[in-house]
C-alpha positions as a Markdown table, in Angstrom:
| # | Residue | x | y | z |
|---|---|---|---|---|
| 1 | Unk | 25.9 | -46.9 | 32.4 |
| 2 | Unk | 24.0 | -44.4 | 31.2 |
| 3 | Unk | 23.3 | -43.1 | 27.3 |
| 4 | Unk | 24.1 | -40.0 | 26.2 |
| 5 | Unk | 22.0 | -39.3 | 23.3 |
| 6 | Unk | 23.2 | -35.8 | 22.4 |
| 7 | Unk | 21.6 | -34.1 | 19.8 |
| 8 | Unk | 19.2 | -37.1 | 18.5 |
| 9 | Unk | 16.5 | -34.8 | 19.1 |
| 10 | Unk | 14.5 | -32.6 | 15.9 |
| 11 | Unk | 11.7 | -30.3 | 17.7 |
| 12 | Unk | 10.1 | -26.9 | 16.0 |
| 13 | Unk | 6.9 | -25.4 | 16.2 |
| 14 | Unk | 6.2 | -22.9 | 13.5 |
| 15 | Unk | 3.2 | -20.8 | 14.0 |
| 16 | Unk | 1.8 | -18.0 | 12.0 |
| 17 | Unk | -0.2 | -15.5 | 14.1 |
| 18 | Unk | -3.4 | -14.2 | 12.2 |
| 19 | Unk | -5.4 | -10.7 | 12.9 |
| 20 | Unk | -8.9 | -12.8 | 12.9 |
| 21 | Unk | -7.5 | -14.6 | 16.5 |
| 22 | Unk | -6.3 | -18.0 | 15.3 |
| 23 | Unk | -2.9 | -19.7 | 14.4 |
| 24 | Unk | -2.1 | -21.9 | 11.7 |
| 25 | Unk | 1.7 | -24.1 | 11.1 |
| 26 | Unk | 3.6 | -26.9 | 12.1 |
| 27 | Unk | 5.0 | -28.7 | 14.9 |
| 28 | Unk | 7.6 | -32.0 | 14.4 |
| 29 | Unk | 9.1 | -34.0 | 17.0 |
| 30 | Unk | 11.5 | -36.3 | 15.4 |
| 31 | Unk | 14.5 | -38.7 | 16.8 |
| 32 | Unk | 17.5 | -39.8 | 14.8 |
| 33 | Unk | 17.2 | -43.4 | 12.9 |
| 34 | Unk | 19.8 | -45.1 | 15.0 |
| 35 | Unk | 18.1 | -44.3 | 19.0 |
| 36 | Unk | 15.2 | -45.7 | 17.8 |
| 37 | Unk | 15.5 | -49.3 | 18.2 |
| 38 | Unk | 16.4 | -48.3 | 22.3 |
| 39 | Unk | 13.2 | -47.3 | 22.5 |
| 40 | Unk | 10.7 | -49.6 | 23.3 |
| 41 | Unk | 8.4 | -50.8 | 20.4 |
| 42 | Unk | 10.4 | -48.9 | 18.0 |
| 43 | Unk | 9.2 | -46.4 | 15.4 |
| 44 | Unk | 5.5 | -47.5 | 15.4 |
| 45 | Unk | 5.2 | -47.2 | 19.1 |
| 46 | Unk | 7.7 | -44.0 | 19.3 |
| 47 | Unk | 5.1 | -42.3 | 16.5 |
| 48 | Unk | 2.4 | -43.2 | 18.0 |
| 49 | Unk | 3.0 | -41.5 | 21.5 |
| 50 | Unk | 4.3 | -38.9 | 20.0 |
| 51 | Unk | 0.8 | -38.3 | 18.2 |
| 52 | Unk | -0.9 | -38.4 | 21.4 |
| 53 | Unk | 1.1 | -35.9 | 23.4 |
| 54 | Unk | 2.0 | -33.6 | 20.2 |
| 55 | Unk | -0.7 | -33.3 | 17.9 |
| 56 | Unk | -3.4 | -33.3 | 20.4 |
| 57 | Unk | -4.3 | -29.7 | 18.2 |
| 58 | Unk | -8.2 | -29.9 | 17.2 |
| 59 | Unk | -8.3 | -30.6 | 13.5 |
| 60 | Unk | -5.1 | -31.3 | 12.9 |
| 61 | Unk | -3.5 | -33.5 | 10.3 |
| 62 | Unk | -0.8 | -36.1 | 11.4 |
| 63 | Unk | 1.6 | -37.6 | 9.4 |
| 64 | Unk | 5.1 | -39.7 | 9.3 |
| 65 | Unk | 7.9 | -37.5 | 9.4 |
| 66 | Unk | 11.4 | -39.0 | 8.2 |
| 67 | Unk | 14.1 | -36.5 | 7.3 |
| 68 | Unk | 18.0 | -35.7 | 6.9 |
| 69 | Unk | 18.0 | -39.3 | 9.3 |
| 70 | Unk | 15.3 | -38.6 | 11.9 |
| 71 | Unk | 12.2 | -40.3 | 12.2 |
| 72 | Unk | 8.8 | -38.9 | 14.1 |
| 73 | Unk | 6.0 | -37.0 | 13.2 |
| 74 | Unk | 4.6 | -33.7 | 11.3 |
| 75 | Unk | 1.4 | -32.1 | 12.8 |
| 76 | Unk | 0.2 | -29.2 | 10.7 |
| 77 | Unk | -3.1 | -27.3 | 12.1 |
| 78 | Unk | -4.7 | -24.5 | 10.4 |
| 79 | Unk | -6.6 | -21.6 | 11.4 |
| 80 | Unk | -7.0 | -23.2 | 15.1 |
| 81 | Unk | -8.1 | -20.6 | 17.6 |
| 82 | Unk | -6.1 | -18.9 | 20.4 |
| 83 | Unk | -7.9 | -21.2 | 23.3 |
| 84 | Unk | -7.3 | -24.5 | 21.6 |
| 85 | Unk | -3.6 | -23.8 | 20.3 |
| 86 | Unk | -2.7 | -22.8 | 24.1 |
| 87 | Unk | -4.4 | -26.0 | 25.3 |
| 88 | Unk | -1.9 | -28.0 | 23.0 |
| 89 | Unk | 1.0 | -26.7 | 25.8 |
| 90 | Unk | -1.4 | -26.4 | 28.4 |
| 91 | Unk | -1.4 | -29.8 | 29.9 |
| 92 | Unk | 0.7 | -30.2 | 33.5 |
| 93 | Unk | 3.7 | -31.6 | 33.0 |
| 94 | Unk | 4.6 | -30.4 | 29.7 |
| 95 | Unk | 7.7 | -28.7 | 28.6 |
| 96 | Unk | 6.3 | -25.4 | 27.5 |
| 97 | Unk | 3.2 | -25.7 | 30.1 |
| 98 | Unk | 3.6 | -22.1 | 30.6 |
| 99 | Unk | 3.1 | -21.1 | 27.3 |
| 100 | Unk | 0.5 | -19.2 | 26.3 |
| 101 | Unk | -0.5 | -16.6 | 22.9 |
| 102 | Unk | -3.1 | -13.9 | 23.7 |
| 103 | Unk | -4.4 | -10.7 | 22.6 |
| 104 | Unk | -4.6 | -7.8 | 24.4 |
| 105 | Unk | -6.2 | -4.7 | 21.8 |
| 106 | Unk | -3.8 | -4.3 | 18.8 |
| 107 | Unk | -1.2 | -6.4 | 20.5 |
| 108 | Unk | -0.8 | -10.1 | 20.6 |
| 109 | Unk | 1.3 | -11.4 | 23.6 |
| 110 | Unk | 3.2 | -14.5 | 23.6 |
| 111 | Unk | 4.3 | -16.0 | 27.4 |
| 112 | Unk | 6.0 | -19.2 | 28.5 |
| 113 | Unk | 9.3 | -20.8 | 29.4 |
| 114 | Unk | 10.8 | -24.0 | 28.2 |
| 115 | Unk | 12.9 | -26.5 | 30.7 |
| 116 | Unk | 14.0 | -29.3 | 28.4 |
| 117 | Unk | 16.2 | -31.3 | 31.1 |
| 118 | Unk | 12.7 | -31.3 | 33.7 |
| 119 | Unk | 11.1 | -32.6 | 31.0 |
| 120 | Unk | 13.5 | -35.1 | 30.7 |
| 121 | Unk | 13.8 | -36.2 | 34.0 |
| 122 | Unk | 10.3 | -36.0 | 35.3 |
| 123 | Unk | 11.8 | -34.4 | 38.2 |
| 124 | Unk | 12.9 | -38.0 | 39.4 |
| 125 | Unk | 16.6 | -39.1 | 39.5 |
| 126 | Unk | 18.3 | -40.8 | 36.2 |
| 127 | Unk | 18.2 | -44.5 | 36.2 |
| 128 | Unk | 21.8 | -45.3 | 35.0 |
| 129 | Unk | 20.0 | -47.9 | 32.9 |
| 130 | Unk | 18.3 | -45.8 | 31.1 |
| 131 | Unk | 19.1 | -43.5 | 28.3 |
| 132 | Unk | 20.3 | -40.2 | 29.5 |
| 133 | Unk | 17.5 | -38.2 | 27.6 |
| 134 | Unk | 18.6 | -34.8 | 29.9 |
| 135 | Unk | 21.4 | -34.4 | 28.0 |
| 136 | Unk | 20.1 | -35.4 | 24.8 |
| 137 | Unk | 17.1 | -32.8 | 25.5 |
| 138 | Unk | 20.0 | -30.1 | 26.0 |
| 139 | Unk | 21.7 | -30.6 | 22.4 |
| 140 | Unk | 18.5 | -31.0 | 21.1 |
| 141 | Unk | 17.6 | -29.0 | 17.7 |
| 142 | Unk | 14.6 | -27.3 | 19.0 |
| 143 | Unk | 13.3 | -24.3 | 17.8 |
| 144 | Unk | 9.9 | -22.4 | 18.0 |
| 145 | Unk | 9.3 | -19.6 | 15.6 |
| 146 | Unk | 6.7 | -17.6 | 15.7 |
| 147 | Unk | 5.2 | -14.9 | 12.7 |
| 148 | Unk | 2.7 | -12.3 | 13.4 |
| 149 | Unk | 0.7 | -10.1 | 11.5 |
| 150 | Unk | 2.7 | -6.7 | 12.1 |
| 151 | Unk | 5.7 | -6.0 | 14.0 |
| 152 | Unk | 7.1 | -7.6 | 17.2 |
| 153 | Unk | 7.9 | -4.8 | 19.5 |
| 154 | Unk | 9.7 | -6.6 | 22.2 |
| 155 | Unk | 10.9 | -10.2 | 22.3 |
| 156 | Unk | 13.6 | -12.3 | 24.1 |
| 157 | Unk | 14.1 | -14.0 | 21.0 |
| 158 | Unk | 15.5 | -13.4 | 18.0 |
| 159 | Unk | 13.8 | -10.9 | 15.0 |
| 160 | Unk | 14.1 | -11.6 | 11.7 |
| 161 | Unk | 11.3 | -11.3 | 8.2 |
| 162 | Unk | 11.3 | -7.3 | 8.9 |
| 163 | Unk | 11.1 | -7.6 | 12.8 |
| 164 | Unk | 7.3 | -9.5 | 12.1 |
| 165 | Unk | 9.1 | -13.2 | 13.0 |
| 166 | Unk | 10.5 | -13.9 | 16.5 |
| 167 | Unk | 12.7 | -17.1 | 17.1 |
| 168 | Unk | 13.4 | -18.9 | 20.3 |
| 169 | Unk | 16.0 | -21.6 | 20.9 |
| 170 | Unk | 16.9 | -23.0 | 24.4 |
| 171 | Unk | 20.4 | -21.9 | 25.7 |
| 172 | Unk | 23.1 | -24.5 | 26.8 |
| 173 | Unk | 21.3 | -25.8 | 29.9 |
| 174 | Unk | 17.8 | -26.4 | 27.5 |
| 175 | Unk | 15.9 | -23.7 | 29.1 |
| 176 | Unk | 14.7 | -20.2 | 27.4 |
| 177 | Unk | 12.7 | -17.8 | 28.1 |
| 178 | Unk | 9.9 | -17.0 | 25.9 |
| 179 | Unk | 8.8 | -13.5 | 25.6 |
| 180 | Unk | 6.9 | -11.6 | 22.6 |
| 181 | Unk | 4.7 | -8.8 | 22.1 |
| 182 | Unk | 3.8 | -7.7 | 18.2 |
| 183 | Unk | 1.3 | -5.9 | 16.8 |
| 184 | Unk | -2.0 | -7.4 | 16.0 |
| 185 | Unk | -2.8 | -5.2 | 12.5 |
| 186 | Unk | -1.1 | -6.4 | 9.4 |
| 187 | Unk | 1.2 | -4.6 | 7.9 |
| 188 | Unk | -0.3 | -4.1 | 4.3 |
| 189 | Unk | -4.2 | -4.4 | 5.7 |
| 190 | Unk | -6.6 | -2.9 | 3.8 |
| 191 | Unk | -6.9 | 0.2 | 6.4 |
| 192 | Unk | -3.8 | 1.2 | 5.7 |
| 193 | Unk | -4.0 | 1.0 | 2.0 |
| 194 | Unk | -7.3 | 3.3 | 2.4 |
| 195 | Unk | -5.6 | 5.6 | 4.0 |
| 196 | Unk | -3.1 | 5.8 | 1.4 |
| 197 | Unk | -5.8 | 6.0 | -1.3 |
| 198 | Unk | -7.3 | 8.8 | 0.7 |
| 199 | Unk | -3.9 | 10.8 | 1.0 |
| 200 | Unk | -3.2 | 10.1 | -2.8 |
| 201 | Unk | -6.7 | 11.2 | -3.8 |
| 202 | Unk | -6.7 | 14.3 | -1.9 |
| 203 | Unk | -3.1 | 15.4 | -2.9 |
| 204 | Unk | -4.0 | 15.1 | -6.8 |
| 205 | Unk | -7.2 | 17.0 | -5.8 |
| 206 | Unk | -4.7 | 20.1 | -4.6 |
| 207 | Unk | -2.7 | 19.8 | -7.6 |
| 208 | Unk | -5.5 | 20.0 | -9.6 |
| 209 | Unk | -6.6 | 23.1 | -7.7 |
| 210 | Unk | -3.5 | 24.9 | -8.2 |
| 211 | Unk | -3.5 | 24.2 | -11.8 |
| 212 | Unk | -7.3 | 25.6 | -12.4 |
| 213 | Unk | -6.0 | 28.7 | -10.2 |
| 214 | Unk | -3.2 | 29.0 | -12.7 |
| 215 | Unk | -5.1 | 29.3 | -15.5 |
| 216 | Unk | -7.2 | 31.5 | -14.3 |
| 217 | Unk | -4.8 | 34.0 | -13.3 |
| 218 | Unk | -3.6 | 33.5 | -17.0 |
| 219 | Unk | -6.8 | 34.1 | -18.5 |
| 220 | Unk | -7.2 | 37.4 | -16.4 |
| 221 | Unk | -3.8 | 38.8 | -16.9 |
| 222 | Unk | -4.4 | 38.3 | -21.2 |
| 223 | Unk | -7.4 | 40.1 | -20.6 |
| 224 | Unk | -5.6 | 43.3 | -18.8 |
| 225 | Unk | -2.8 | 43.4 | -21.7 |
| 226 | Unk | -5.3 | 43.2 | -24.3 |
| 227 | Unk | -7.9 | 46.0 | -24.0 |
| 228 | Unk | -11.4 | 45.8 | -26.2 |
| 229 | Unk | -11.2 | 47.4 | -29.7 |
| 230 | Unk | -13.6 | 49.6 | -31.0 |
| 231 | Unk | -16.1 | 48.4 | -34.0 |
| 232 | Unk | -14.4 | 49.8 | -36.9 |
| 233 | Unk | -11.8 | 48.0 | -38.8 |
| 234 | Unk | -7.6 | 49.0 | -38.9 |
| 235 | Unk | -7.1 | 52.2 | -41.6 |
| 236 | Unk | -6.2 | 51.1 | -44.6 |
| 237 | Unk | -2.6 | 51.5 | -45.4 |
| 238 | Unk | -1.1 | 54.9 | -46.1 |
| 239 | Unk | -4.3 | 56.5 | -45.7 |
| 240 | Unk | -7.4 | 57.7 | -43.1 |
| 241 | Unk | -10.2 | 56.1 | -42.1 |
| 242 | Unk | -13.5 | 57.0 | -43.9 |
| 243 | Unk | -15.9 | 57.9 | -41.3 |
| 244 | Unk | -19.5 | 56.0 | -41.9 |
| 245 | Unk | -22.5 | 57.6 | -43.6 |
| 246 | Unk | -24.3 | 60.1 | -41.7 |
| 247 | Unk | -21.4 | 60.7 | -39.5 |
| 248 | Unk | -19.4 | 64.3 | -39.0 |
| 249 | Unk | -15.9 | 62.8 | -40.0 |
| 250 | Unk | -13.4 | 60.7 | -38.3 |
| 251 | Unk | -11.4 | 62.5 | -35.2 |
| 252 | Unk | -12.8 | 66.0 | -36.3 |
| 253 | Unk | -11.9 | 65.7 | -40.1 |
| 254 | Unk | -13.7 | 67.3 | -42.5 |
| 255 | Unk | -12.8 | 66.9 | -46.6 |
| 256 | Unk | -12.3 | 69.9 | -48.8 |
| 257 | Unk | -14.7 | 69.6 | -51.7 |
| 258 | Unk | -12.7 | 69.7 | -55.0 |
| 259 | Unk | -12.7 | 73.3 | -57.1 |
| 260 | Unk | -15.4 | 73.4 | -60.0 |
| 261 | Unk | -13.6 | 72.4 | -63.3 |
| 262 | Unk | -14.5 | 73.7 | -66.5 |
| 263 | Unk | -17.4 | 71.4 | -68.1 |
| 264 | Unk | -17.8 | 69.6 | -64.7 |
| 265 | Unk | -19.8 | 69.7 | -61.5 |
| 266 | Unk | -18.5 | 69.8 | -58.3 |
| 267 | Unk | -18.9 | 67.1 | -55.8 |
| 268 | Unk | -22.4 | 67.0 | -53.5 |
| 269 | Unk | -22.1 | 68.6 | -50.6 |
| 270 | Unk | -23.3 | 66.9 | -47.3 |
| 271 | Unk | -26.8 | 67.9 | -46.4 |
| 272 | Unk | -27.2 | 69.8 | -49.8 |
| 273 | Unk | -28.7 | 69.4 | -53.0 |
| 274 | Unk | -26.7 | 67.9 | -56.0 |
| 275 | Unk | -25.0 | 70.3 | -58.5 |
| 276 | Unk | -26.8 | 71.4 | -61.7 |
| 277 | Unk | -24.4 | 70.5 | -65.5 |
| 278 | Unk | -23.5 | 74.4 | -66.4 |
| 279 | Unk | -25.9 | 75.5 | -69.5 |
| 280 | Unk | -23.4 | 75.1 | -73.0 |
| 281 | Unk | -24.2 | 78.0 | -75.6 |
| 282 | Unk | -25.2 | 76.4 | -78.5 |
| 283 | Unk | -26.1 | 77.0 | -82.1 |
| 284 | Unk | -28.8 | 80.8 | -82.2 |
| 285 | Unk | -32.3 | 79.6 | -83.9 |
| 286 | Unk | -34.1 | 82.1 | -84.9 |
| 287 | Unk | -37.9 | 81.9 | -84.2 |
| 288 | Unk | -40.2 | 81.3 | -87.3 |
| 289 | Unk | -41.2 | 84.5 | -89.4 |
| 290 | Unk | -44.8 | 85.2 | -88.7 |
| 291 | Unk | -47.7 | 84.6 | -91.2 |
């Protein structure tokens, strides 16, 4: 009689896709605490195949994984190049052996089915005495999530994270169809934020144009309004202006001199000679008498 291990099964890959052509995440492969002891050689022996057909990522750090009741492994890999993260689902046989994360340009392409219940059965019929992994592959918590560095265009998976994460879980029958194509150039890169500089830097450039344009046209318009005075000063009040020495008058003006007062002198005439003091009579002397 066959076991039906459904949903004793913890599998995720999550992969962060970089611009520079490399991926760096996780993957665990865990079984629940109680299927363990069916398996032969128990946790030890379960970890350490798992290490060798999991983690087989170059560099990548391995370690015991024993959460929420499942025991397994943790593989986490960083900054591993396209060709050697593809190898990692590359070998025949494996469930995702058609997997595969290129770039193409700007755009990163990710390809690949998953068949949980071939994996499971090899292709080769169930041996009633032995634990009926096809259906515990099917309920299986698997999930491969994958974050790149701009937008995912198209995907048979599931966006979330602003459309730059794409999920993919298998359906009821443990198969999915893995299909992703995202942008390559990150969504904040520094071109980007140059181009914004330049854009900022050339609008406050055109408002500063306006602005001296504008004062300018200020300047100019004062100067029409305001025409230049002449040299001499505002008349004083209530009276004309004096026109300067040497002149002819002041708008054709000439002043009457004042009438000659008894005892007095009248005032100099311009271009003339100054008046002579009026001879007084005085007091008759007569001249010495002659010797």
């Amino acid at each position: 009689m066959a076991f039906v291990l459904s949903g004793c099964i913890h599998a995720t890959i999550d992969a962060t896709v970089s611009s520079d052509d490399t991926v760096s995440g996780t993957v665990e492969f865990a079984l629940k605490d109680e299927y363990i002891s069916i398996l032969p050689g128990g946790s030890e022996e379960f970890r350490k195949e798992i290490s060798a057909d999991g983690c087989d990522i170059p560099g990548a750090e391995v370690e015991p994984y024993e959460e929420a009741g499942f025991t397994g492994v943790k593989c986490t890999f960083d900054k591993v190049p396209l060709a050697d993260f593809n190898g990692m689902s590359g070998e025949e046989g494996s469930d995702t052996e058609d997997l595969t994360l290129t770039r193409e340009g700007d755009k990163f392409i990710l390809k690949g089915t998953l068949d949980l219940t071939e994996e499971a059965s090899g292709g080769a019929p169930v041996d009633p005495s032995e634990p009926d992994f096809s259906e515990a592959l099917k309920d299986a918590e698997v999930e491969f999530k994958f974050t790149f560095p701009g937008k995912v265009e198209s995907t048979t998976g599931v966006k979330s994270n602003n459309d730059r994460t794409v999920t993919f879980t298998p359906n009821d029958e443990g198969k999915a169809d893995i299909q992703a194509t995202a942008s390559a150039i990150e969504s904040g890169s520094d071109a980007n934020i140059t181009k914004i500089v330049i854009l900022v830097a050339a609008i406050v450039a055109g408002v500063l144009l306006v602005l001296l344009a504008l004062v300018l046209l200020l300047k100019k318009r004062n100067k029409s309004k305001n025409p230049p005075q002449s040299g001499y000063g505002p008349p004083p009040a209530g009276g004309y202006t004096q026109a300067p020495p040497g002149s002819a008058g002041y708008g054709g003006y000439n002043p009457t001199p004042f009438p000659q007062q008894p005892g007095g002198y009248n005032p100099q005439q311009p271009g003339g000679y100054p008046p002579q003091p009026p001879q007084q009579p005085g007091p008759y002397n007569p001249p010495p008498p002659q010797q």
